[in-house]
C-alpha positions in Angstrom: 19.5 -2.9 1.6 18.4 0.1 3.9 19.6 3.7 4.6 18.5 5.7 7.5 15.7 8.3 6.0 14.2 11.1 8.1 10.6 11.9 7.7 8.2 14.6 8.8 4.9 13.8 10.5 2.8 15.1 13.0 4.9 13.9 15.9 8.1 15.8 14.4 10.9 14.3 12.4 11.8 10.4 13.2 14.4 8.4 11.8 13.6 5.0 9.8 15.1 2.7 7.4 14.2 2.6 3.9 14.9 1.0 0.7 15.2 3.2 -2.5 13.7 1.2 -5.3 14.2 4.2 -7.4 16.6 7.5 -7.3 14.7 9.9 -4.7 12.0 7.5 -3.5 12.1 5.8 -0.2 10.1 3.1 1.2 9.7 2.7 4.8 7.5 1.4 7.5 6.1 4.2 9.6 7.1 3.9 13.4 4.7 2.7 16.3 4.0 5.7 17.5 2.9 7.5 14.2 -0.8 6.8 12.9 -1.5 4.2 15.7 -4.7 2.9 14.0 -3.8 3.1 10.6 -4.0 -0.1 8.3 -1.2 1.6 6.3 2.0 1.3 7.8 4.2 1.6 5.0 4.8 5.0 3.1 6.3 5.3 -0.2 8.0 9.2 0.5 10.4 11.8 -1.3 14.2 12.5 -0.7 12.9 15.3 1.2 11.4 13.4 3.9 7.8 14.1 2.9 5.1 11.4 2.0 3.7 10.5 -1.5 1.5 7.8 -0.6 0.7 4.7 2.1 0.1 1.4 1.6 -0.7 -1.6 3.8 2.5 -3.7 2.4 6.3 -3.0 1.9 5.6 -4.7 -1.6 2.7 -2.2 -2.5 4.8 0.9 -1.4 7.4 -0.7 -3.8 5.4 -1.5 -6.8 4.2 2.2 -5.9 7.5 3.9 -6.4 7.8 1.7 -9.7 4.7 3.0 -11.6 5.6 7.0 -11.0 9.3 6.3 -11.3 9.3 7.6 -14.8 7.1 10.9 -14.0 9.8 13.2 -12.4 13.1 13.3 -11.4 12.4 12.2 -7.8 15.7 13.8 -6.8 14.7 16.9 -7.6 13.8 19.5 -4.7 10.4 18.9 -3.3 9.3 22.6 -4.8 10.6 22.0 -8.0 8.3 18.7 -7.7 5.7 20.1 -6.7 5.2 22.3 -10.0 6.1 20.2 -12.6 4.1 17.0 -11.6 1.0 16.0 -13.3 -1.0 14.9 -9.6 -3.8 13.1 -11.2 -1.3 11.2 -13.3 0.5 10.8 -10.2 -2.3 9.6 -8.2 -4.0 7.2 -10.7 -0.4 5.4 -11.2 -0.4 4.9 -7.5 -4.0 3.8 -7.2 -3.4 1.3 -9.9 -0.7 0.1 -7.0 -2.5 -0.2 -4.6 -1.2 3.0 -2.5 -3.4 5.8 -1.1 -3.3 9.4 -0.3 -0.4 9.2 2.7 -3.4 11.4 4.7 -6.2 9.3 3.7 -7.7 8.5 7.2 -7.8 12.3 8.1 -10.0 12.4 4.6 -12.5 10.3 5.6 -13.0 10.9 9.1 
């Protein structure tokens, strides 16, 4: 089952449809028109509308949003977030996944 979710990116907030495969996570595929060229069309984001990671299957952005459920109270505010959670932990649990950074071409290039 989906919801509409607004996100943020650099073309200003869209609308998509996400699953919620845990309280204040949403997985969604990224529209056309956001990171053209990017392998990594599906983001694993917060309530907020923000990004936590990408991933290159609706499955991976899942199994992404399983292995930090029990980090943080995802429906917590963004801010509150932001402090309390332990980003290497964070970021190794999503690795392990198979997600990346959500900015990870703008990285590398």
């Amino acid at each position: 089952m989906t919801t509409p979710h607004t996100i943020f990116c650099a073309q200003g907030p869209e609308t998509v449809h996400a699953s919620s495969p845990t309280p204040g996570l949403y997985v969604y595929e990224i529209p056309a028109n956001v990171a053209v060229s990017s392998p990594l069309r599906w983001r694993l984001g917060h309530r907020s509308g923000l990004a936590i990671a990408a991933a290159t299957s609706e499955a991976d952005a899942t199994r992404g949003a399983q292995a930090v459920a029990d980090l943080a109270d995802w429906t917590a505010d963004y801010v509150d977030l932001r402090n309390k959670v332990d980003r290497k932990a964070l970021f190794r649990r999503l690795s392990a996944a198979k997600c990346h950074h959500p900015d990870e071409e703008r990285q590398s290039a």
